[in-house]
Biopython code that builds the backbone (N, CA, C, O; Angstrom):
import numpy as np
from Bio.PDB.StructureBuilder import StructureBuilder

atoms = [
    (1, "UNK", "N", (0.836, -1.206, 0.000)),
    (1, "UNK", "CA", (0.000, 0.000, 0.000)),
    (1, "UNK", "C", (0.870, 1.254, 0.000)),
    (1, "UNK", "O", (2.028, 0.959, 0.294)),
    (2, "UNK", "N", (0.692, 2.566, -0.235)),
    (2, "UNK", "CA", (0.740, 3.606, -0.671)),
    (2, "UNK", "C", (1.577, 4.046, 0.808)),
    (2, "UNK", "O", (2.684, 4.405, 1.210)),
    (3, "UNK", "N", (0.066, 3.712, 1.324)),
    (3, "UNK", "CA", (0.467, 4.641, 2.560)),
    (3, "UNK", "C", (1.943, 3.718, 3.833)),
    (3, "UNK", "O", (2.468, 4.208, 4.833)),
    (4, "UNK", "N", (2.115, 2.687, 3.365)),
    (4, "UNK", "CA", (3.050, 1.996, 3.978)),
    (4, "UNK", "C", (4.615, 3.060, 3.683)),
    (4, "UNK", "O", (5.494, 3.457, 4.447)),
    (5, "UNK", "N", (4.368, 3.230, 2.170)),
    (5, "UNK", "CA", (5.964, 3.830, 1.677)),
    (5, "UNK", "C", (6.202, 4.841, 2.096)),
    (5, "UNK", "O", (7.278, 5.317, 2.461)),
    (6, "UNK", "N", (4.881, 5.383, 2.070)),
    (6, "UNK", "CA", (4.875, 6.887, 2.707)),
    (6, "UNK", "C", (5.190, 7.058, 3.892)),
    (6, "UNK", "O", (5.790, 8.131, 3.828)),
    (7, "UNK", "N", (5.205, 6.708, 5.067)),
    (7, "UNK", "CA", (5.357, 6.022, 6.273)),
    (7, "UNK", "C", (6.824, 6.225, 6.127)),
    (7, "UNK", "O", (7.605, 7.147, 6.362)),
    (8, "UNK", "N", (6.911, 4.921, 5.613)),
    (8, "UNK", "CA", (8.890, 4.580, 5.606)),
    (8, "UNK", "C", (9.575, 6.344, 4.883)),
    (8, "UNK", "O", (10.308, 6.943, 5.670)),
    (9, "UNK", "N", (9.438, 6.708, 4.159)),
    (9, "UNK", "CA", (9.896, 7.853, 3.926)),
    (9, "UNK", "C", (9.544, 8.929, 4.939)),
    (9, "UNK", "O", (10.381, 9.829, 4.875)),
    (10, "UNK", "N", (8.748, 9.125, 5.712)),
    (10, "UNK", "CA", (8.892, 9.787, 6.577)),
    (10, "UNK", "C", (9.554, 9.551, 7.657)),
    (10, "UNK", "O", (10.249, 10.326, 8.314)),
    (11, "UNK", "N", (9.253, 8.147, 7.874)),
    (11, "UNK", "CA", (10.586, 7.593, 9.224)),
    (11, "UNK", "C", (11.926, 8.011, 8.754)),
    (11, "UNK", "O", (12.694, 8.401, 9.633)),
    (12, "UNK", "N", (12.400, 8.002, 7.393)),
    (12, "UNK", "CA", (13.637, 8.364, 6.809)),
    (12, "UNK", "C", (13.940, 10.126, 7.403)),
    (12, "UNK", "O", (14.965, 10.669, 7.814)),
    (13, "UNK", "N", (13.163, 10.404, 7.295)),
    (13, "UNK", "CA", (13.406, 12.137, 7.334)),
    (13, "UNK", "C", (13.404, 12.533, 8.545)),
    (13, "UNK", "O", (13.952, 13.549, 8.973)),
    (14, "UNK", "N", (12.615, 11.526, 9.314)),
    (14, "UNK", "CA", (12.849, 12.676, 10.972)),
    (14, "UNK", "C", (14.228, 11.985, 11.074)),
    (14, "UNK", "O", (15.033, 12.916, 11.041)),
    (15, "UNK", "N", (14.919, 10.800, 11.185)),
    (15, "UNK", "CA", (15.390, 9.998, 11.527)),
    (15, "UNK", "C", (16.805, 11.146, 10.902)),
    (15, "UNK", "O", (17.664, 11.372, 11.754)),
    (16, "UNK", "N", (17.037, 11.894, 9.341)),
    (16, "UNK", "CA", (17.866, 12.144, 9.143)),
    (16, "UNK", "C", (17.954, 13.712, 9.909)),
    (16, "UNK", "O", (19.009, 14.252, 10.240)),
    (17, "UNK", "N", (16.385, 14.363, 10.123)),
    (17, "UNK", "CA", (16.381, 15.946, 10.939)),
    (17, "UNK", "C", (17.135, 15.493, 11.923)),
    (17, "UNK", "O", (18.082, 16.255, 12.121)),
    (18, "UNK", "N", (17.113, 14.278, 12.853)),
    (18, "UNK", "CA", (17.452, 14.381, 14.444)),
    (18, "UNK", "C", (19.154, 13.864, 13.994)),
    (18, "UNK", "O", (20.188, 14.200, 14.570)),
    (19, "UNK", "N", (19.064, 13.288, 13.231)),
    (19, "UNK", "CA", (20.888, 13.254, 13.217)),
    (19, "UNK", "C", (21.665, 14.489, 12.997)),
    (19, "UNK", "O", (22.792, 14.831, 13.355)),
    (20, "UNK", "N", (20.653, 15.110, 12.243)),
    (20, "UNK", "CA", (21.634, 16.541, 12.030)),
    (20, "UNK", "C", (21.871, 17.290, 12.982)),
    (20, "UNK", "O", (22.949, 17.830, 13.227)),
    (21, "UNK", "N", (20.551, 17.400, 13.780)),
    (21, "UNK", "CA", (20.487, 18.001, 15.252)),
    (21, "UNK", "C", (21.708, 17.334, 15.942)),
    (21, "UNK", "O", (22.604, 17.991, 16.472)),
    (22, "UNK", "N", (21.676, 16.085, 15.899)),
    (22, "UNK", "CA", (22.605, 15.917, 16.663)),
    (22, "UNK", "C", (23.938, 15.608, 16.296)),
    (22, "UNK", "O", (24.640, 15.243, 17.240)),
    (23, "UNK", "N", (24.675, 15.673, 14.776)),
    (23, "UNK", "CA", (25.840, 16.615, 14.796)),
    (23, "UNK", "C", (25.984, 17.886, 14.921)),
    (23, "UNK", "O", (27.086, 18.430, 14.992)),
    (24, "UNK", "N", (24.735, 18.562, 14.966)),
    (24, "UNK", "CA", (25.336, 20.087, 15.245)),
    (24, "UNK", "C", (25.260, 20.548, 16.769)),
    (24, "UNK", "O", (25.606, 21.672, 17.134)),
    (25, "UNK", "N", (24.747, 19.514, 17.658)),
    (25, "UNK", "CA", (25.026, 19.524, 19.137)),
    (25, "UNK", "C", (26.454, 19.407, 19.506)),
    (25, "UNK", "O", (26.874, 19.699, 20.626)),
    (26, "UNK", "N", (27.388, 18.853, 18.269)),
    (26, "UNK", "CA", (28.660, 18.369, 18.777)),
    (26, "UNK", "C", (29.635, 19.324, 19.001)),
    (26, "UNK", "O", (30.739, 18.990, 19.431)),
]
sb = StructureBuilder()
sb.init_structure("model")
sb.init_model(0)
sb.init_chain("A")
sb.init_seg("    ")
for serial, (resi, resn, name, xyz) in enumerate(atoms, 1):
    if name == "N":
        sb.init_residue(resn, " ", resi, " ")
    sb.init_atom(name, np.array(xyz, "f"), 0.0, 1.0, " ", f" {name:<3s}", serial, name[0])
structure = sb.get_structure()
């Protein structure tokens, strides 16, 4: 389903916002 991929691509994106956050905590 549609909404499954959509899902996974959004898990992708917070997943890459909070890494950035947290190299720029470093």
């Amino acid at each position: 389903r549609k909404a499954m991929q959509d899902l996974k691509v959004l898990a992708q994106e917070i997943r890459a916002e909070v890494t950035d956050k947290k190299n720029t905590g470093k």
